[in-house]
HTML snippet that shows the backbone in 3Dmol.js (N, CA, C, O; Angstrom):
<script src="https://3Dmol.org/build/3Dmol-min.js"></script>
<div id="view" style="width:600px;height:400px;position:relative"></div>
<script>
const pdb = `
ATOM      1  N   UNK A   1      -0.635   4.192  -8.308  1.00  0.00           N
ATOM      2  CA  UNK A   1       0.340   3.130  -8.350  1.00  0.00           C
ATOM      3  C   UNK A   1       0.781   2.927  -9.794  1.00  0.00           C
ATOM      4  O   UNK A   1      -0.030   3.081 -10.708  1.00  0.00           O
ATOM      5  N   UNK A   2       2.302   2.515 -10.066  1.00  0.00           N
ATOM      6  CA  UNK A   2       2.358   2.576 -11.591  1.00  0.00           C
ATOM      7  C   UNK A   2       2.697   0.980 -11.619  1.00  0.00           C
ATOM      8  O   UNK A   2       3.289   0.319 -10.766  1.00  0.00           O
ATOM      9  N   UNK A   3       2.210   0.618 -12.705  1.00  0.00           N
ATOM     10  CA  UNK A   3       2.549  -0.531 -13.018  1.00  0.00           C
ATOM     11  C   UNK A   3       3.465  -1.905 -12.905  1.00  0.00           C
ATOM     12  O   UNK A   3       3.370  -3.132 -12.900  1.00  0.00           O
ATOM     13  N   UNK A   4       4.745  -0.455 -12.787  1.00  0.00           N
ATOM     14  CA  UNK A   4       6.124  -0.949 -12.596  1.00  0.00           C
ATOM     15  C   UNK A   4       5.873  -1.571 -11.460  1.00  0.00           C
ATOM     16  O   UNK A   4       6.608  -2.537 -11.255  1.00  0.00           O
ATOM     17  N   UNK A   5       4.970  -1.310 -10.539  1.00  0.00           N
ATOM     18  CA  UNK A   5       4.971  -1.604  -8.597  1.00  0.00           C
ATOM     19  C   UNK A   5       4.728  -3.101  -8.624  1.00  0.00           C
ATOM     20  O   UNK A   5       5.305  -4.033  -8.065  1.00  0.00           O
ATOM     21  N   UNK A   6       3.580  -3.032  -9.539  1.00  0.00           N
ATOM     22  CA  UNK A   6       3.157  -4.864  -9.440  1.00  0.00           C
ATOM     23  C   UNK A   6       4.150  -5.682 -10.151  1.00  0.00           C
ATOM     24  O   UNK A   6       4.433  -6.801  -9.723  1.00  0.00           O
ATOM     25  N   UNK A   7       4.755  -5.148 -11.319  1.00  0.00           N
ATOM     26  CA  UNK A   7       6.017  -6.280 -11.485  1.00  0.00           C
ATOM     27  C   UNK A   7       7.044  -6.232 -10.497  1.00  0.00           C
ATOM     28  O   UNK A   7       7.968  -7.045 -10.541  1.00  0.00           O
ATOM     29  N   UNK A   8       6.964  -5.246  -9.492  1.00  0.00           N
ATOM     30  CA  UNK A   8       8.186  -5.776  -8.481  1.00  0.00           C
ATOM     31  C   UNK A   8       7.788  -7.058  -7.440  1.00  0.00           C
ATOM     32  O   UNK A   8       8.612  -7.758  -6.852  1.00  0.00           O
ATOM     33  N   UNK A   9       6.502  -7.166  -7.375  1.00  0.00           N
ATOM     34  CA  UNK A   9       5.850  -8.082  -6.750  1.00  0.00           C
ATOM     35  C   UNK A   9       6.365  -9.502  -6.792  1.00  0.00           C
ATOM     36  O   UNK A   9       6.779 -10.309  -5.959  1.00  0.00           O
ATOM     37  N   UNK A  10       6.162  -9.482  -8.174  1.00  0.00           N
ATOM     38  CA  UNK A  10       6.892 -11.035  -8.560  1.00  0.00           C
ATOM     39  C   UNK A  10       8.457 -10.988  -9.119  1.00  0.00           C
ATOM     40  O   UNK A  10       8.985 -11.877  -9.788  1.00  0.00           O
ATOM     41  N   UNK A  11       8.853 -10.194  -8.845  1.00  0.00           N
ATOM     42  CA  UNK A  11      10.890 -10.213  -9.606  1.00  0.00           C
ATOM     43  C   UNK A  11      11.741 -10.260  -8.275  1.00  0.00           C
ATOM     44  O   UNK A  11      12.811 -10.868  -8.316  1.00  0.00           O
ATOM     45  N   UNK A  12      11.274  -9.564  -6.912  1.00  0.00           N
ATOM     46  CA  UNK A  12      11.917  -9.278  -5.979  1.00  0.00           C
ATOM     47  C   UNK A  12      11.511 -10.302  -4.952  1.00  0.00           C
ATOM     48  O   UNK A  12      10.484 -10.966  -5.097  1.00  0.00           O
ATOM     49  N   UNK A  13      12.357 -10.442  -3.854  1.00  0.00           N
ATOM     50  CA  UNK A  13      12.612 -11.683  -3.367  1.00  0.00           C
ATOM     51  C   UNK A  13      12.685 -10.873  -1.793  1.00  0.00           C
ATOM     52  O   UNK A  13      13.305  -9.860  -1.470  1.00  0.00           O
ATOM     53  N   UNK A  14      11.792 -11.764  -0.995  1.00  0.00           N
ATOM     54  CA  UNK A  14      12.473 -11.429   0.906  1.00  0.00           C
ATOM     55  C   UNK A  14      13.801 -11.350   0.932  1.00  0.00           C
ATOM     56  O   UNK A  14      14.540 -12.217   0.467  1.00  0.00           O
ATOM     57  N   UNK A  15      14.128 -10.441   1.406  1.00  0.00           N
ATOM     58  CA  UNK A  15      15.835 -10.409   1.580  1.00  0.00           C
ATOM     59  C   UNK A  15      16.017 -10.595   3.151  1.00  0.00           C
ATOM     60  O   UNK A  15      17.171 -10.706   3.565  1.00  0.00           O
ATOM     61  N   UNK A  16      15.111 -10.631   3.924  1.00  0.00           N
ATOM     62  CA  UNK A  16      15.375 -11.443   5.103  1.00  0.00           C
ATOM     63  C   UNK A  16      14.238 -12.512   6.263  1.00  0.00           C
ATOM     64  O   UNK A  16      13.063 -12.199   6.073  1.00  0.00           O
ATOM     65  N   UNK A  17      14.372 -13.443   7.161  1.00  0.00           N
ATOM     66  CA  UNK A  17      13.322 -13.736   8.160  1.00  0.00           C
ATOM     67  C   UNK A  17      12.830 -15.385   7.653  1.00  0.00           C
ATOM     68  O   UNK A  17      13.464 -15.602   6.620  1.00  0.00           O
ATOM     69  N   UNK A  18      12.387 -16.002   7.822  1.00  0.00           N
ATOM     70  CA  UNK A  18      11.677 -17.409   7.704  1.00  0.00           C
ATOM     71  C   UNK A  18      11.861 -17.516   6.055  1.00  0.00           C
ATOM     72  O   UNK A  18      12.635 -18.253   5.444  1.00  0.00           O
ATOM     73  N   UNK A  19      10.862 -16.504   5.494  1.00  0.00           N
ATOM     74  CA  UNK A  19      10.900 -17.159   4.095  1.00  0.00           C
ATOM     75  C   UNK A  19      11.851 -16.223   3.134  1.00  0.00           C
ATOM     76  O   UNK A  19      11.284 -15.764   2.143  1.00  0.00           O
ATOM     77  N   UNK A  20      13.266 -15.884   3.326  1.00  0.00           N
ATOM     78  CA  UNK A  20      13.902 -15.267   3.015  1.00  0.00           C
ATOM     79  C   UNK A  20      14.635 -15.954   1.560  1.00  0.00           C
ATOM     80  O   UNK A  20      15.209 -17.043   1.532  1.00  0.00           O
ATOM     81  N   UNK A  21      14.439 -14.951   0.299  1.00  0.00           N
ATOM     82  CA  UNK A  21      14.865 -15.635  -0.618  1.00  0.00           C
ATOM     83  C   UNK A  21      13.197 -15.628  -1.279  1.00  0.00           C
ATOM     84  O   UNK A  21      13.091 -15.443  -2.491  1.00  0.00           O
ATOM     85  N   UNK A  22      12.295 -15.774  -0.686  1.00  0.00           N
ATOM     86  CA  UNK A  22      11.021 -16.230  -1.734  1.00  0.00           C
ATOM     87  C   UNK A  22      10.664 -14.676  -2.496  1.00  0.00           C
ATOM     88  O   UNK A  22      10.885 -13.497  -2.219  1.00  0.00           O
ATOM     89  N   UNK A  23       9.992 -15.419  -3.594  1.00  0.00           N
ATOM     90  CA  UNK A  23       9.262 -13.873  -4.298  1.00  0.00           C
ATOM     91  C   UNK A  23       8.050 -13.555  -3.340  1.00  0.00           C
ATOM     92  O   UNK A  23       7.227 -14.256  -2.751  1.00  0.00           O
ATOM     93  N   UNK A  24       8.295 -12.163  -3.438  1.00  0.00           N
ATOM     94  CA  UNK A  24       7.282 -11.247  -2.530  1.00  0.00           C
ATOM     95  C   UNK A  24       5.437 -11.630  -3.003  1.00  0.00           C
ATOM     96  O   UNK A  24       4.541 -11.283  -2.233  1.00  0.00           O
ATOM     97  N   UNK A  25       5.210 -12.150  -3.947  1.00  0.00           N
ATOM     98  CA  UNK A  25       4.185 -12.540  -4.505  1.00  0.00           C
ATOM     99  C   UNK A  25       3.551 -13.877  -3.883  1.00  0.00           C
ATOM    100  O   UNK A  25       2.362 -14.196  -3.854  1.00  0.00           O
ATOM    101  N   UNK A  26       4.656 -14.565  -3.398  1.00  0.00           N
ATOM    102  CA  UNK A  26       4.781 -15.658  -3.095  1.00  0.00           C
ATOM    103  C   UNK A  26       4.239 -16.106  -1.421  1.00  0.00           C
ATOM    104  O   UNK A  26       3.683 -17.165  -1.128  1.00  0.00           O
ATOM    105  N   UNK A  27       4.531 -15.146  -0.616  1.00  0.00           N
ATOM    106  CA  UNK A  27       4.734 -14.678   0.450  1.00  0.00           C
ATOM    107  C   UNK A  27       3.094 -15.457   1.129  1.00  0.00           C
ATOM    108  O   UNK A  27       2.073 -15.628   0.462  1.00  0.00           O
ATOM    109  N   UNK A  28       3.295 -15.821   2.639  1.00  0.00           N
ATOM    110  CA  UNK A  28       1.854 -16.625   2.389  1.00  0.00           C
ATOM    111  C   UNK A  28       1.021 -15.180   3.343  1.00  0.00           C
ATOM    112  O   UNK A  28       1.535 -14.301   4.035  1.00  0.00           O
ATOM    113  N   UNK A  29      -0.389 -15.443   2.999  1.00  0.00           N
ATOM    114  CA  UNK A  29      -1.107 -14.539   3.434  1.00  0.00           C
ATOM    115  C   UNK A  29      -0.876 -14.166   5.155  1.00  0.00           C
ATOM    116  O   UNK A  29      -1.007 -12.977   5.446  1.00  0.00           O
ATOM    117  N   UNK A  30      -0.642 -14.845   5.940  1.00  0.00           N
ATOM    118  CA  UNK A  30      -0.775 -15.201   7.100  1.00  0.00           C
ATOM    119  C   UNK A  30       0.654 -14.441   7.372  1.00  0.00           C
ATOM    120  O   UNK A  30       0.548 -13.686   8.338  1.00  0.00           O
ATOM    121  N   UNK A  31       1.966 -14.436   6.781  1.00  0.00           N
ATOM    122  CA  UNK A  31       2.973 -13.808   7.137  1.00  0.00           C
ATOM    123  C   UNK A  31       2.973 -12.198   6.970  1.00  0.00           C
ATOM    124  O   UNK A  31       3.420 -11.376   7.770  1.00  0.00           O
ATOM    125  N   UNK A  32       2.532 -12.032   6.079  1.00  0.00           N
ATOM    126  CA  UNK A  32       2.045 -10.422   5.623  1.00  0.00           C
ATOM    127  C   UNK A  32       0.529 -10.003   6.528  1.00  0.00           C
ATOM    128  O   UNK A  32       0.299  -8.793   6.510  1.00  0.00           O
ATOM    129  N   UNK A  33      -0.247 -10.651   7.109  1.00  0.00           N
ATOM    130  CA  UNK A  33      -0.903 -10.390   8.081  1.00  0.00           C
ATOM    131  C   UNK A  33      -0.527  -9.880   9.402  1.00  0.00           C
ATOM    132  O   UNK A  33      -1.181  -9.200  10.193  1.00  0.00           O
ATOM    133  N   UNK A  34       0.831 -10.416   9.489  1.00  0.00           N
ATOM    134  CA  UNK A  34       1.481 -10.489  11.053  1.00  0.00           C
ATOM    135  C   UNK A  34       2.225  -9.378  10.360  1.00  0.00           C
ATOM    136  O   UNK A  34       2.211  -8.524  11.247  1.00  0.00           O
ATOM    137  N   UNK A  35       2.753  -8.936   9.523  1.00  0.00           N
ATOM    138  CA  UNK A  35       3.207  -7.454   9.035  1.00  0.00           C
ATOM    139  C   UNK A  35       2.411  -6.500   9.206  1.00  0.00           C
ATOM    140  O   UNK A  35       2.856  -5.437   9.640  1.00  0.00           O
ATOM    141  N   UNK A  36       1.208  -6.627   8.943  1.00  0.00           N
ATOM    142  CA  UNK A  36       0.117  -5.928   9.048  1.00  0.00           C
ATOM    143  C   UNK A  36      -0.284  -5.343  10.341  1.00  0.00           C
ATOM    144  O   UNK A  36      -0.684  -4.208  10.598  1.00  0.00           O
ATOM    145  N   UNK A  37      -0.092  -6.355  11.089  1.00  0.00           N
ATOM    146  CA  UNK A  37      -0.747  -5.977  12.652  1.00  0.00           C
ATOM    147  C   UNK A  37       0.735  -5.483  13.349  1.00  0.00           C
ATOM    148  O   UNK A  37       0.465  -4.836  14.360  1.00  0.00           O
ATOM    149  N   UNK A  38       1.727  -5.545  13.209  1.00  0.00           N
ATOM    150  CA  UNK A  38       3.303  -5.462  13.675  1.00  0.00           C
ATOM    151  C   UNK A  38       4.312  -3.983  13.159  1.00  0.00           C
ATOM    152  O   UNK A  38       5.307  -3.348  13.505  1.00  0.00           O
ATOM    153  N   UNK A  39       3.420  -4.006  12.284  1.00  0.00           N
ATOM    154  CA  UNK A  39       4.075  -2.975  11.360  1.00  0.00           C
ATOM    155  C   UNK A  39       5.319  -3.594  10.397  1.00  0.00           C
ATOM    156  O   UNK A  39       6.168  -4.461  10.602  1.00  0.00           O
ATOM    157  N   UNK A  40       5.000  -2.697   9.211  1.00  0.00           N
ATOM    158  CA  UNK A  40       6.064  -3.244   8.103  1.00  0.00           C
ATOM    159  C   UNK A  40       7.316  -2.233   7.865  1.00  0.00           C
ATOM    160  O   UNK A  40       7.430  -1.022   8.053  1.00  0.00           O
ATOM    161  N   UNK A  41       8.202  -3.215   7.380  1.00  0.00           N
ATOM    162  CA  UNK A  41       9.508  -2.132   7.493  1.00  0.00           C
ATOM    163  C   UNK A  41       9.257  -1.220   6.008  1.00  0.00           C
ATOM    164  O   UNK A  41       8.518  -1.364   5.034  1.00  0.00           O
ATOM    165  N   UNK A  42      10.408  -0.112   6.462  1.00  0.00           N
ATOM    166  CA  UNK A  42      10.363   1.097   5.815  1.00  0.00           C
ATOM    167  C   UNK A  42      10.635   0.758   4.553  1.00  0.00           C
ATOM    168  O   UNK A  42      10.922  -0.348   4.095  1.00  0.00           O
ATOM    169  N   UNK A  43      10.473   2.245   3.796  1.00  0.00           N
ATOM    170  CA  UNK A  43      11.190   2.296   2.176  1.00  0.00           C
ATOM    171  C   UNK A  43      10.459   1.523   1.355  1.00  0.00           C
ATOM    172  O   UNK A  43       9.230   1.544   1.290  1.00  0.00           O
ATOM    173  N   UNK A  44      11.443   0.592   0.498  1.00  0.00           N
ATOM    174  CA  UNK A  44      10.569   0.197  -0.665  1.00  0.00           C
ATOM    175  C   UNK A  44      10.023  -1.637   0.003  1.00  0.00           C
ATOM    176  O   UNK A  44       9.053  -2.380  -0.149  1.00  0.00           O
ATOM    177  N   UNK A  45      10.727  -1.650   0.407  1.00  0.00           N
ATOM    178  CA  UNK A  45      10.201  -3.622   0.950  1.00  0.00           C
ATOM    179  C   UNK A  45       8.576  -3.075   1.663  1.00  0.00           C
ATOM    180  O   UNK A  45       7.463  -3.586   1.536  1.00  0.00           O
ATOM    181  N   UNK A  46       8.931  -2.083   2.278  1.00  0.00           N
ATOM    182  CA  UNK A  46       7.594  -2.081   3.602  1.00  0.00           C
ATOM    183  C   UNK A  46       6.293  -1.755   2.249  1.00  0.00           C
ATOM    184  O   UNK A  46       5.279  -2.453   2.216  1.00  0.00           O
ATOM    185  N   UNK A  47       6.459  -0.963   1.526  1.00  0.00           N
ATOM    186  CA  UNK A  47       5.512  -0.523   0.571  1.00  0.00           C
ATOM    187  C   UNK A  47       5.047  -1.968  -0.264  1.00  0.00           C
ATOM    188  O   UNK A  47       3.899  -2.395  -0.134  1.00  0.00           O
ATOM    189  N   UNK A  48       5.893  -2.555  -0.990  1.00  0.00           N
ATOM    190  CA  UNK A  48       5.923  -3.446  -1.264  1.00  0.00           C
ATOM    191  C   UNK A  48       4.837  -4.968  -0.798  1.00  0.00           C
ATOM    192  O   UNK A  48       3.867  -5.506  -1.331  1.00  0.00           O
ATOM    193  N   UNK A  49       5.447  -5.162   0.157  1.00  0.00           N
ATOM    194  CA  UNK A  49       4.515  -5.735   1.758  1.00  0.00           C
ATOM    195  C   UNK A  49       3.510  -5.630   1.593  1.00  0.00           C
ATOM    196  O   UNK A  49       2.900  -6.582   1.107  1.00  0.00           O
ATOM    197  N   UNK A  50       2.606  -4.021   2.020  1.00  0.00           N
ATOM    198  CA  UNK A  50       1.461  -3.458   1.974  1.00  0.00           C
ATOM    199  C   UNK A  50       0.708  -4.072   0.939  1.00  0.00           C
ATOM    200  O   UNK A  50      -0.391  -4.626   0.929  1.00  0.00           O
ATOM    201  N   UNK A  51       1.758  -3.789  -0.128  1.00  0.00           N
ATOM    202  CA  UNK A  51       0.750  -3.747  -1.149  1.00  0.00           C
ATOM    203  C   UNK A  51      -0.036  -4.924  -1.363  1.00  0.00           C
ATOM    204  O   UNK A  51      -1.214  -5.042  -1.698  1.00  0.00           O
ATOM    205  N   UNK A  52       1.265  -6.173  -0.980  1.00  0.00           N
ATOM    206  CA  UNK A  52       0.866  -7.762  -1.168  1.00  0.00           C
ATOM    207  C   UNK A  52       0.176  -7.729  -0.558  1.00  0.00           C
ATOM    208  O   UNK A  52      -0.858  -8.282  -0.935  1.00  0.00           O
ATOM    209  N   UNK A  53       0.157  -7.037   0.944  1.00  0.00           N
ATOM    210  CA  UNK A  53      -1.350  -7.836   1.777  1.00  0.00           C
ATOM    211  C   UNK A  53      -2.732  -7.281   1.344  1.00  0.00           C
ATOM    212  O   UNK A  53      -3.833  -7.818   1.470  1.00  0.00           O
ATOM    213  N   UNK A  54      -2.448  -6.208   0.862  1.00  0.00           N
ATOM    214  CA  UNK A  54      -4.123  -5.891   0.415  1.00  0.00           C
ATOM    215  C   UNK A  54      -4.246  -6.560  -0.828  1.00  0.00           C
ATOM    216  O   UNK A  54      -5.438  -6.784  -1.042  1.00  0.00           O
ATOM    217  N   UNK A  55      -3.564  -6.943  -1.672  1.00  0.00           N
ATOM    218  CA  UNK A  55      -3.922  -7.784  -2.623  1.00  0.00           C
ATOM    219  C   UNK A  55      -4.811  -9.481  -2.138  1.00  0.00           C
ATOM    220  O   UNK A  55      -5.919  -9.987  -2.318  1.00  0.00           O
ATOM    221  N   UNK A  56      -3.835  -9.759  -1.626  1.00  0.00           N
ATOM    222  CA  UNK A  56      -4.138 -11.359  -0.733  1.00  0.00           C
ATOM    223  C   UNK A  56      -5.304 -10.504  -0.227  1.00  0.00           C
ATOM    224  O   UNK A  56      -6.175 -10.312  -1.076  1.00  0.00           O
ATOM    225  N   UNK A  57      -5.511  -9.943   0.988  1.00  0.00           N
ATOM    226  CA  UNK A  57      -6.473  -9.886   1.510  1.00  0.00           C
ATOM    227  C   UNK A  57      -7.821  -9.851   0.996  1.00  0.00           C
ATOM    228  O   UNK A  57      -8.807 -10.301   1.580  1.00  0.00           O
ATOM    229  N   UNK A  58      -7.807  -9.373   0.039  1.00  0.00           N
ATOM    230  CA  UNK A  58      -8.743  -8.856  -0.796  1.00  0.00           C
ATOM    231  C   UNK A  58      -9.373  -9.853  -2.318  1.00  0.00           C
ATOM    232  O   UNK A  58     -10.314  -9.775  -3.108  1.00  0.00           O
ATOM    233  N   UNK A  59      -8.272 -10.688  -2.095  1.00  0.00           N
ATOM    234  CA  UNK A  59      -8.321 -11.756  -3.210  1.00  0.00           C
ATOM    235  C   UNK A  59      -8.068 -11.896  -4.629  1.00  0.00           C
ATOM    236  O   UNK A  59      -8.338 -12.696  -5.525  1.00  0.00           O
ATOM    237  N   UNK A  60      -7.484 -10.873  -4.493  1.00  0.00           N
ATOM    238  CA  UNK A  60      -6.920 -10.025  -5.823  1.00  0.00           C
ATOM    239  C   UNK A  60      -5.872 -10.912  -6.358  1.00  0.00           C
ATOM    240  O   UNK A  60      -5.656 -10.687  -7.549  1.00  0.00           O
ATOM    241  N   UNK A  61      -5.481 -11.422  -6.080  1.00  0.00           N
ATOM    242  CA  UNK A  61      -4.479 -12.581  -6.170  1.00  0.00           C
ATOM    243  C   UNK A  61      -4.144 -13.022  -8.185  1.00  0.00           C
ATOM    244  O   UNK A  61      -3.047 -13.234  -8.702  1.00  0.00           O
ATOM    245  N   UNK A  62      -5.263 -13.024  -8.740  1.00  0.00           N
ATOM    246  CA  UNK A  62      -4.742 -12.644 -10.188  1.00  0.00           C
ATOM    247  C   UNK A  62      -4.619 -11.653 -11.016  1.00  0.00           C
ATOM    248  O   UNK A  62      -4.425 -11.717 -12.230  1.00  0.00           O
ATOM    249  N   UNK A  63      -4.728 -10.763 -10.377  1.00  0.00           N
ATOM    250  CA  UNK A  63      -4.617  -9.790 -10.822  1.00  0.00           C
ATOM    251  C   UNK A  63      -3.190  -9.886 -11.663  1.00  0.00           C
ATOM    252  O   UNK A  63      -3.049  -9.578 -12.846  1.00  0.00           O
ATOM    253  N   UNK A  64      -2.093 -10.424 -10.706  1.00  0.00           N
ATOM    254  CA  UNK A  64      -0.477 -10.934 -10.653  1.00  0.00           C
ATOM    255  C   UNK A  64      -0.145 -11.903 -11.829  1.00  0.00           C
ATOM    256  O   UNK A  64       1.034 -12.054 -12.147  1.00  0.00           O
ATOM    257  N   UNK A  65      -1.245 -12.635 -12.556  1.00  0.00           N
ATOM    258  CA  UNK A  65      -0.927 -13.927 -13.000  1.00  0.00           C
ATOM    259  C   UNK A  65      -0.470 -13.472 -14.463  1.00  0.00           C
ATOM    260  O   UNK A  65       0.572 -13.989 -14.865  1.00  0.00           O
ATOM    261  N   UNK A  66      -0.839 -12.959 -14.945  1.00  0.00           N
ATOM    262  CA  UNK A  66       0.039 -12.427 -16.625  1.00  0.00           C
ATOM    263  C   UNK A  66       1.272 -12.185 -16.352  1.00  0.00           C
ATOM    264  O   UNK A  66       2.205 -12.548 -17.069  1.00  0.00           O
ATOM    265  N   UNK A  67       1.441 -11.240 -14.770  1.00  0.00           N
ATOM    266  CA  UNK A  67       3.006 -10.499 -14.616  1.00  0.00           C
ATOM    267  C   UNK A  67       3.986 -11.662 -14.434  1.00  0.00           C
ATOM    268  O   UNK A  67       5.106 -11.708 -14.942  1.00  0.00           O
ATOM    269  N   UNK A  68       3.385 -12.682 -13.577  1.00  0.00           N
ATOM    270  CA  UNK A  68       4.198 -14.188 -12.962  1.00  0.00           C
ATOM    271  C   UNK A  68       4.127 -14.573 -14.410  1.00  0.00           C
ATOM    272  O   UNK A  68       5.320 -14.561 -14.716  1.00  0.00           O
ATOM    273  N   UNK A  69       3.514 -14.881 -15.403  1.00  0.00           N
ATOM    274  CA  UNK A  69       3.862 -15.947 -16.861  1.00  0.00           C
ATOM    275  C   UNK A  69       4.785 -14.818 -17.558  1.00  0.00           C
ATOM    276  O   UNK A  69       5.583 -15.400 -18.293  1.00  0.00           O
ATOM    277  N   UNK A  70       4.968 -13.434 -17.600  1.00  0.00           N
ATOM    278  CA  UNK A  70       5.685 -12.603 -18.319  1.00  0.00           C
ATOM    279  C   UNK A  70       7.071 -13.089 -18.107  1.00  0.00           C
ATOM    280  O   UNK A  70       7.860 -13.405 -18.998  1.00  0.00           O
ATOM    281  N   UNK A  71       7.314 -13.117 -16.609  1.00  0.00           N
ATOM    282  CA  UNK A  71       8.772 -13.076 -15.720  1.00  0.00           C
ATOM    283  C   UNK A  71       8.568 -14.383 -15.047  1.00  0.00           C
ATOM    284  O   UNK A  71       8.432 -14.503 -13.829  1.00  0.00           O
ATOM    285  N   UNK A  72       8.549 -15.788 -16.287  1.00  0.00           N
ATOM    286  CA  UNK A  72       8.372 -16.875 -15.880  1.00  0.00           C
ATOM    287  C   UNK A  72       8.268 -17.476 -14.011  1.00  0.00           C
ATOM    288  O   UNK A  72       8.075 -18.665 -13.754  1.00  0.00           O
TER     289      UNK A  72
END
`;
const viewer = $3Dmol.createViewer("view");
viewer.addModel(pdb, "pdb");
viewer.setStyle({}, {cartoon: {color: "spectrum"}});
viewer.zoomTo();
viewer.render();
</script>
């Protein structure tokens, strides 16, 4: 994974569904769960997705926090 992946985490935004508009970082665990079990869409959002839920899942959750104060 390159680096670049986790700053897309917090710069890029749902572009569609309930929480459409939020940063992908943002995203609550429980919605990316139901991605999880449903399957996630293709290309770069679905990768994206993935990645958030094994982060959340896993509790990894600051891993993100320098990248979120970088890109206020």
């Amino acid at each position: 994974m390159k680096p670049e992946t986790l700053e897309l985490l917090v710069t890029r935004t749902m572009p569609f569904g309930k929480y459409q508009g939020r940063c992908i970082a943002d995203l609550p665990g429980d919605y990316l769960a139901w991605f999880a079990r449903k399957g996630f869409p293709t290309g770069e959002l679905g990768g994206l997705l993935a990645l958030m839920h094994e982060i959340d899942h896993n509790g990894l959750g600051d891993l993100l926090k320098p990248l979120r104060q970088k890109h206020g």
